[in-house]
Steps between C-alpha positions, in 0.01 A plus 500: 500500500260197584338435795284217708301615797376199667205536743562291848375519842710278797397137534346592842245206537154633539586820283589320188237269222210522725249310294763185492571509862143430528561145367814489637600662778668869518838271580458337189396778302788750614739197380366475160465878444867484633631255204253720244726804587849330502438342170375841370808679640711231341348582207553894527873395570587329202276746232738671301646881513220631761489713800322319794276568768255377754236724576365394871119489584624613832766768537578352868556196368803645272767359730414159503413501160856618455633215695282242345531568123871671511700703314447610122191697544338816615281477762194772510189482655185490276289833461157551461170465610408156313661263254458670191641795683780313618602362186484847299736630805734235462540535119509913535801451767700308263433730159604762769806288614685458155254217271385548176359113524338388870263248599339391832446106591307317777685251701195295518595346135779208561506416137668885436826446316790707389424402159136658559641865644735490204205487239309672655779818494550355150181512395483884606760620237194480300158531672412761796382227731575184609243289690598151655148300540397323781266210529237641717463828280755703650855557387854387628651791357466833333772715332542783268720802310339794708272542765145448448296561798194502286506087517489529830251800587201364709634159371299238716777230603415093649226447214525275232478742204808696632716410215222563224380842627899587536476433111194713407665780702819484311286413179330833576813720546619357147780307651633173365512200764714175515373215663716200648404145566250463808646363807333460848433632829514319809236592694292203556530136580444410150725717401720339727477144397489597110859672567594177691388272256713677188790493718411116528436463108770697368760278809398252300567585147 
């Protein structure tokens, strides 16, 4: 079995993409974190033969989540003490559920496609790993055959060399690693009008 975890939190303005609401406004930046996580869930929908979920950044938030997103995923809160610790719970809940292939993806990445989750579960057929990159240094997604907890033990996450010290650790455990196109976060008012602007450009091509 495949599966997707996707990482979300409820578009509650003032909780969600702090550093844009600074330019913006928490109104503004709860709206675009809103569209982030419907186009990433739209995404998650149409990826091919995979189990779904949403794992919550709050567990009391796991009704309206359930409302806002819908049916066709399982809806868990997140576990652990940090990100890294997070993630490796996420990923050891779904070995432990039935996968033999899972990833985890942000739904701070509006460029995610179903086209991307499928090679990326593709891609793990024949590496361990699979590592989405992200602009800023971190990564939009992570996936692999097993659990590896090691890539995440004392892992220090929000840097920029997240995704290359996520490769020396798997480098060092003698596992293979796949690595997708880079795609990017939206956490900033750049960030912001760069996504605008492709959406412009590529309107009008």
């Amino acid at each position: 079995m495949q599966s997707i975890g996707l990482f979300a939190r409820y578009p509650t303005p003032g909780r969600v993409k702090t550093r844009l609401a600074a330019s913006v406004g928490n109104d503004e930046a709860a709206a675009v974190y809103k569209e982030c996580a419907e186009l990433s869930v739209a995404a998650a929908r149409e990826a091919i033969n995979v189990k779904r979920y949403v794992f919550c950044s709050d567990g009391d938030d796991i009704s309206l989540m359930t409302e806002w997103i819908g049916p066709g995923f399982e809806y868990l809160a997140q576990d652990g003490i940090d990100l890294a610790g997070r993630l490796d719970s996420a990923l050891a809940f779904m070995f432990s559920d039935g996968a033999d292939k899972a990833i985890v993806a942000s739904t701070d990445t509006p460029d995610l496609s179903a086209d991307i989750i499928n090679k990326a579960l593709e891609a793990l057929a024949a590496k361990d790993i699979v590592i989405g990159p992200a602009r800023d240094g971190g990564y939009y997604l992570i996936g692999m055959k097993q659990r590896r907890p090691e890539l995440f033990q004392n892992a220090v996450m929000g840097t920029d060399t997240v995704r290359r010290e996520a490769e020396q650790r798997a480098a060092a455990h003698n596992l293979s690693v796949a690595v997708l196109g880079e795609l990017h976060d939206i956490d900033t008012i750049a960030d912001l009008e760069a996504w605008r602007k492709r959406g412009r450009d590529e309107r009008v091509l």
